[in-house]
FIDO-46251 format. One line per field, with one value per residue (C-alpha): x, y, z; residue in three letters; residue number from 1. Coordinates in pm, 1 decimal. Example, Ala and Ser with C-alpha at 12.3 -4.5 7.8 and 13.67 -1.06 7.14 Angstrom:
2
X = c(1230.0 1367.0)
Y = c(-450.0 -106.0)
Z = c(780.0 714.0)
residuo = c(ala ser)
num = c(1 2)
This chain:
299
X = c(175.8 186.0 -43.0 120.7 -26.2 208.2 101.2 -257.5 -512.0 -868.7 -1030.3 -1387.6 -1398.9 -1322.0 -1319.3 -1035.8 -1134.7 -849.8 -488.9 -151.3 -157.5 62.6 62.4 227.4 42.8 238.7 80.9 -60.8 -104.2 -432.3 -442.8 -724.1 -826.3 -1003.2 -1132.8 -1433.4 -1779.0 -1621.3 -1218.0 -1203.2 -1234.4 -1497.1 -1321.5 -1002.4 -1136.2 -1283.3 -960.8 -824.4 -1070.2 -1082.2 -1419.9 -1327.6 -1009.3 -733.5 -665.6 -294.4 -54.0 -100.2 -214.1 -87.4 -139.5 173.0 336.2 13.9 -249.3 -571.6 -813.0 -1068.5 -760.8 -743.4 -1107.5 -1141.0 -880.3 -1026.0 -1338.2 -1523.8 -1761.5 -1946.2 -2124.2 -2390.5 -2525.1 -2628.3 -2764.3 -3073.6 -3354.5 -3631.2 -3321.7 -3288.1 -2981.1 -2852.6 -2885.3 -2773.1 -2448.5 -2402.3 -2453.6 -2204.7 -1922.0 -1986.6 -1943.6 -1533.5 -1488.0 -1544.5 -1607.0 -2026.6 -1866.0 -1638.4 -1932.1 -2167.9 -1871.1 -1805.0 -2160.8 -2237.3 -1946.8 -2012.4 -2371.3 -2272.3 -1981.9 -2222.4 -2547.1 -2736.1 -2749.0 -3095.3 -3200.4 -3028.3 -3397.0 -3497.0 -3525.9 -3298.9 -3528.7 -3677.0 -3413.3 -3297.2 -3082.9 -2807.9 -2779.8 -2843.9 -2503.0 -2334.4 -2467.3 -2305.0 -1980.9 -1968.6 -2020.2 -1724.7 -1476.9 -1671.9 -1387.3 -1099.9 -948.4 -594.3 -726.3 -996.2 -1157.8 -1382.6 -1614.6 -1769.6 -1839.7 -1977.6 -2179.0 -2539.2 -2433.1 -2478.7 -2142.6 -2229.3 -2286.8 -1972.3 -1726.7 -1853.6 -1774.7 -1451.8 -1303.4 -1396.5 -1206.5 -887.6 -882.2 -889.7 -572.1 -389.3 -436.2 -270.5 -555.0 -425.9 -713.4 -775.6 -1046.5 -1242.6 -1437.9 -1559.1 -1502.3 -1137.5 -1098.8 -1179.0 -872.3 -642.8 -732.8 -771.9 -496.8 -106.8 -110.2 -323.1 -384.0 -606.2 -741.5 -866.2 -1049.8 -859.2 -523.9 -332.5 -249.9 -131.3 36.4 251.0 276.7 9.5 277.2 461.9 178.6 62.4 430.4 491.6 154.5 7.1 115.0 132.3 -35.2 140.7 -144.7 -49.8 -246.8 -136.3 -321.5 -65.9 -93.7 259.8 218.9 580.8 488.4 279.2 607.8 813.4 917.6 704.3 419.8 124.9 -180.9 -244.0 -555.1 -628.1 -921.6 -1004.8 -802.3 -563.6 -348.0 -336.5 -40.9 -19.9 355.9 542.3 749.5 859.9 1154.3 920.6 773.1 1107.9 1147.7 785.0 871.4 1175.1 943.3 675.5 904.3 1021.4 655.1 726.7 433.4 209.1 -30.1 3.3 245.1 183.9 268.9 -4.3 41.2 -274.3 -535.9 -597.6 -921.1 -741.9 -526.6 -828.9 -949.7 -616.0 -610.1 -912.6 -1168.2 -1387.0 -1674.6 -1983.5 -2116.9)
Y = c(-3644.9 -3340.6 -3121.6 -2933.5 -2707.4 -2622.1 -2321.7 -2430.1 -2251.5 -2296.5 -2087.3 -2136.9 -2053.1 -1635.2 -1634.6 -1728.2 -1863.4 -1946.9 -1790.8 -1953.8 -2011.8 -2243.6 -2338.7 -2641.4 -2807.0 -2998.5 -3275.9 -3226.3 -2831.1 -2645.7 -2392.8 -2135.1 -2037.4 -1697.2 -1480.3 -1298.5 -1477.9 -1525.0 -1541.7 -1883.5 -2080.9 -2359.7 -2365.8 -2443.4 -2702.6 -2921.1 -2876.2 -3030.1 -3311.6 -3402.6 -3285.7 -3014.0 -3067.7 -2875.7 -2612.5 -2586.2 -2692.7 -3005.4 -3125.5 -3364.2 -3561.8 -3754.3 -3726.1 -3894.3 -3727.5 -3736.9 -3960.4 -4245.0 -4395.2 -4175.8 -4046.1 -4285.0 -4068.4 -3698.3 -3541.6 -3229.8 -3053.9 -2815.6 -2479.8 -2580.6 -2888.8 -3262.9 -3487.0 -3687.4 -3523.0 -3814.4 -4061.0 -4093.8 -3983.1 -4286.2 -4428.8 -4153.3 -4156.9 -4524.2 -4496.4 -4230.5 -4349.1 -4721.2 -4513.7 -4481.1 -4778.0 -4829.1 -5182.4 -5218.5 -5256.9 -4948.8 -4730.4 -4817.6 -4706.4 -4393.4 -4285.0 -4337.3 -4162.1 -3874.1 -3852.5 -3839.8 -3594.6 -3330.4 -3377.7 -3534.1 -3852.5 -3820.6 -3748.2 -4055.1 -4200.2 -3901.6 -3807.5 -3525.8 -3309.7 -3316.3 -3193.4 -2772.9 -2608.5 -2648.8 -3001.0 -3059.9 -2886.9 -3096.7 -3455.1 -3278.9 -3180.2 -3536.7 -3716.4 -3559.2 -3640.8 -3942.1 -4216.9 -3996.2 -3820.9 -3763.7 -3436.0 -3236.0 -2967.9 -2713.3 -2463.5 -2240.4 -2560.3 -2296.7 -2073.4 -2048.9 -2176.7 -2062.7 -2004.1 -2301.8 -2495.2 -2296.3 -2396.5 -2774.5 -2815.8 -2625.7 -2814.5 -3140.0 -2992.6 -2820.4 -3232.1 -3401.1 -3151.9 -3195.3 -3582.8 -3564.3 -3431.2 -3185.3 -2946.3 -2661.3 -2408.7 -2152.8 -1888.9 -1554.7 -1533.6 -1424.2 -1444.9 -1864.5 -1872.9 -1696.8 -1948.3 -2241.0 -2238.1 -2255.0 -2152.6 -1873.0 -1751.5 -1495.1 -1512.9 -1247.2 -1278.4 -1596.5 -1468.0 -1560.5 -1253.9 -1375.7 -1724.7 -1822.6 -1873.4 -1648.6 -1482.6 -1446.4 -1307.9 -1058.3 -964.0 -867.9 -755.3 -416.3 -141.2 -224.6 -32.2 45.5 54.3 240.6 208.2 580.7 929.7 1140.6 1288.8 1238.9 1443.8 1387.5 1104.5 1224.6 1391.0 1055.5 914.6 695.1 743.0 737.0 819.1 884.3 846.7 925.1 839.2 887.0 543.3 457.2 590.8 380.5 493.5 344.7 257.5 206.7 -63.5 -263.7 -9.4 279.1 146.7 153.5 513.3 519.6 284.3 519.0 786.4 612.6 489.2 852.6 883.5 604.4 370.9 318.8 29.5 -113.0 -133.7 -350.8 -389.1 -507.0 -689.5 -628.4 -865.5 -1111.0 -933.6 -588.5 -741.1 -889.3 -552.4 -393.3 -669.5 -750.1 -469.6 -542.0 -824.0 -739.9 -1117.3)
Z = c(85.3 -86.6 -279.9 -599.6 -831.3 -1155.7 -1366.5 -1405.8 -1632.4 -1640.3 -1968.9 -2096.0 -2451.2 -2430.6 -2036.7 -1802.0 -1492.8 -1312.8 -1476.4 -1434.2 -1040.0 -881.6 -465.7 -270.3 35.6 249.2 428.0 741.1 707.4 646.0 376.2 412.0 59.2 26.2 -267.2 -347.3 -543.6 -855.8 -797.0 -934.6 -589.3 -688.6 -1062.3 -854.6 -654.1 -920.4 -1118.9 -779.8 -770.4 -1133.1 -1227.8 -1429.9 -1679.8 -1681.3 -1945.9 -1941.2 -1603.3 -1362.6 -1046.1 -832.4 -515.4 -348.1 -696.4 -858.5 -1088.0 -881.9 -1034.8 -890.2 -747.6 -489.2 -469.4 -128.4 37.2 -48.1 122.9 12.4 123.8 -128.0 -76.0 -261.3 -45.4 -248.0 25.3 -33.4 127.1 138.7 301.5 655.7 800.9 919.8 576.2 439.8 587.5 577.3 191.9 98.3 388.5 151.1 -168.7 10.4 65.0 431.4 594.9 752.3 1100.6 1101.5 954.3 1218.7 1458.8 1329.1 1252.9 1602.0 1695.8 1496.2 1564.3 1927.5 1888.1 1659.2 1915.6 1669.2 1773.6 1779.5 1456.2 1327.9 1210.4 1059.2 709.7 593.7 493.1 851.2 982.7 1028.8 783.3 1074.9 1155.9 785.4 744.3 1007.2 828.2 516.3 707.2 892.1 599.4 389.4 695.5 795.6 620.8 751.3 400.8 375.2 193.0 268.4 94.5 295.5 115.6 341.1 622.9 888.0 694.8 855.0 1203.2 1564.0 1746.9 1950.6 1683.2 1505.8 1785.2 1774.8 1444.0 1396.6 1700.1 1463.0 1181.3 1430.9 1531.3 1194.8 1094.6 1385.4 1307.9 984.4 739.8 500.6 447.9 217.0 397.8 216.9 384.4 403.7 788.6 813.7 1174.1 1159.8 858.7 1087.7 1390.5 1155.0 911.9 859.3 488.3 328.9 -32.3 -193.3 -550.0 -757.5 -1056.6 -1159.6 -1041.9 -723.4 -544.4 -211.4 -105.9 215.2 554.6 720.6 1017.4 664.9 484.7 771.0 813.0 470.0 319.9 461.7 732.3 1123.4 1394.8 1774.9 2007.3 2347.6 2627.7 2791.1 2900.9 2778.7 2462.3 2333.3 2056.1 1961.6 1824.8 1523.6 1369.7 1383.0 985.3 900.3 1094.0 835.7 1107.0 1475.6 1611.3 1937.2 2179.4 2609.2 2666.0 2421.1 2105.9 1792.6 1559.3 1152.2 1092.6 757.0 955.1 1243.5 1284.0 1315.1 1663.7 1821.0 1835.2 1946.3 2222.2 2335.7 2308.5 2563.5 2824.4 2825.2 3035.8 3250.8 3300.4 3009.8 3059.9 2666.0 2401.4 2126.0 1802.0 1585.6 1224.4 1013.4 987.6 741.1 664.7 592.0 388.4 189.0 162.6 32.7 -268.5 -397.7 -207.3 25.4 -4.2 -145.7 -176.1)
residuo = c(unk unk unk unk unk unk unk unk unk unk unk unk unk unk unk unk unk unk unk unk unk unk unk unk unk unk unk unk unk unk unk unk unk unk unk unk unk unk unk unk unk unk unk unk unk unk unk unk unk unk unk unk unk unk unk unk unk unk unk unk unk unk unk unk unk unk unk unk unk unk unk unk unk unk unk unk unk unk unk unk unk unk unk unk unk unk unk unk unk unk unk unk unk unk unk unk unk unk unk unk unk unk unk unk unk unk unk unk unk unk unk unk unk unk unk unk unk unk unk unk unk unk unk unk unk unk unk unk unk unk unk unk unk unk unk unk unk unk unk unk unk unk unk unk unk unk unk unk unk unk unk unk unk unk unk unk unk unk unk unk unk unk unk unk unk unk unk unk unk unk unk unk unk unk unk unk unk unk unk unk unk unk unk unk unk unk unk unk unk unk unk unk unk unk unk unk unk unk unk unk unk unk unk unk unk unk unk unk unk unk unk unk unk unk unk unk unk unk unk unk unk unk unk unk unk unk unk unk unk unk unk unk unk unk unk unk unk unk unk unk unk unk unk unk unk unk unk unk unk unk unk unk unk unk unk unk unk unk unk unk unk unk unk unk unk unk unk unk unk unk unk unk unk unk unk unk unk unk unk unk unk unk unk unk unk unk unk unk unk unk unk unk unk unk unk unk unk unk unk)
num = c(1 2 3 4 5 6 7 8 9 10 11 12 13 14 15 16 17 18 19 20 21 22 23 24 25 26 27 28 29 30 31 32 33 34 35 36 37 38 39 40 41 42 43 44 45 46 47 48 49 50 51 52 53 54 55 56 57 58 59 60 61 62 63 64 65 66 67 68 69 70 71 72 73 74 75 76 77 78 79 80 81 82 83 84 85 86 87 88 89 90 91 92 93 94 95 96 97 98 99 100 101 102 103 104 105 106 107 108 109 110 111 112 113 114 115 116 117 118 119 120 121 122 123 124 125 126 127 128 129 130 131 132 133 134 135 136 137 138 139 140 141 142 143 144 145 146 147 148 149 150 151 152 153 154 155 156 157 158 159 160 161 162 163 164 165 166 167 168 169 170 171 172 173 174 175 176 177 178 179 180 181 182 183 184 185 186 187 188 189 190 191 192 193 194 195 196 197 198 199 200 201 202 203 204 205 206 207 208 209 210 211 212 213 214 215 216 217 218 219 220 221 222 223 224 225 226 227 228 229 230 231 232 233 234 235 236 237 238 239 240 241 242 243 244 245 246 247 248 249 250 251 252 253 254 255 256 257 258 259 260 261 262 263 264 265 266 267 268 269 270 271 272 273 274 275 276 277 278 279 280 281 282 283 284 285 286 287 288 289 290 291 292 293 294 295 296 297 298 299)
């Protein structure tokens, strides 16, 4: 099943929200989704699941339009958090994992299950509201993956958490993609969308800026950096064509390159010294790429 976005527009009276973007999810894949407070992210993903209609363009699912048709096979988790807070979790779960569809017997199974696999199996009698702000956020995580989605849409599902706690729940989410899942991740934490995610795209105030595979995106977006690992100065380096910026410290060098082709003359250059103990190319991160398009986040 694929996800495809045509050309869609989202404008509220004067104000566009989201302007003519259009993105393909193939089934299985997880597509990290990233923009600043404001970029049209949570306008997006309502477009996505019906609740907000579409100004001009479509969205489909598997060829389909999504309506309550398909609602039993999409999950999502929202940033702003709706469980129930006077409801026990147990309840809780069993209520919204009924509201898809699910069978009595296969919801007991996978509540226990998940309770188990979270570390919360012991707060399965407790009210909600009982409960920490963190394991609060994994009831809310479990129960939007809780009747296995084919779709899945993430909106900041880590925010708040320890690492422990971080690690637990992004192995859940690594093992529900590489089951079949597609997923669309959003986040502020670029290091989890470059682990995470196949796919990555970047909106800025309503526009789509950046969309592809992320080796793609990192190899075309941005200048690469040689890091050498050396003693020597090699100062021969700093008058190479295009080399944009040496910087030099007690243990390593760390040259910005136009290109690819630009770190093969540095190479000949460093085994002219004989033994160096690095040399690596680096592509830039997905967070200085962020930077480059939209500026950095303020919140």
């Amino acid at each position: 099943m694929t996800l495809q976005i045509n050309g869609v527009t989202k404008k509220y009276k004067s104000v566009t929200a989201v302007n003519d973007i259009s993105l393909k999810l193939e089934k299985g894949k997880m597509l990290g989704f990233l923009g600043r407070n404001g970029a049209g992210k949570t306008t997006t993903f309502r477009m996505i699941l019906g609740l907000t209609p579409i100004t001009e363009g479509s969205i489909t699912y598997n060829n389909q339009i999504i309506d309550k048709k398909l609602y039993d096979k999409i999950g999502y988790l929202p940033e702003e958090r709706g469980l129930h807070p006077k409801m026990k979790v147990y309840d809780e779960l069993f209520y919204l994992a009924t509201l898809k569809g699910m069978k009595s017997q296969k919801i007991k199974q996978a509540i226990d299950y998940w309770l188990t696999r979270f570390d919360i199996v012991q707060n399965k009698d407790k009210k909600i509201e009982a409960l920490s702000k963190g394991n609060q956020q994994k009831i809310q995580l479990l129960a939007s993956m809780i009747h296995e989605p084919d779709l899945l849409i993430l909106d900041e599902p880590f925010s708040g958490l320890d690492p422990v706690n971080v690690e637990l729940l992004k192995s859940a989410v690594q093992d529900m993609n590489d089951s079949g899942t597609t997923i669309i991740y959003s986040s502020h934490r670029m290091e989890h969308v470059e682990e995470l995610c196949d796919d990555v795209c970047i909106m800025n105030q309503g526009q789509l800026v950046v969309a592809g595979p992320i080796d793609e995106v990192k190899k075309n977006h941005g200048n690469k950096r040689v890091i050498i690992e050396t003693d020597a100065e090699m100062s021969e380096i700093d008058s190479i064509p295009g080399v944009k910026e040496v910087t030099r410290t007690k243990r390593d060098i760390k040259v910005e390159i136009d290109n690819e082709a630009v770190a093969t003359e540095i190479f000949d250059i460093v085994t002219s010294y004989g033994f160096v103990k690095r040399f690596e190319v680096v592509e830039p991160s997905l967070n200085e790429i962020f930077i480059e398009k939209v500026g950095d986040y303020n919140g």
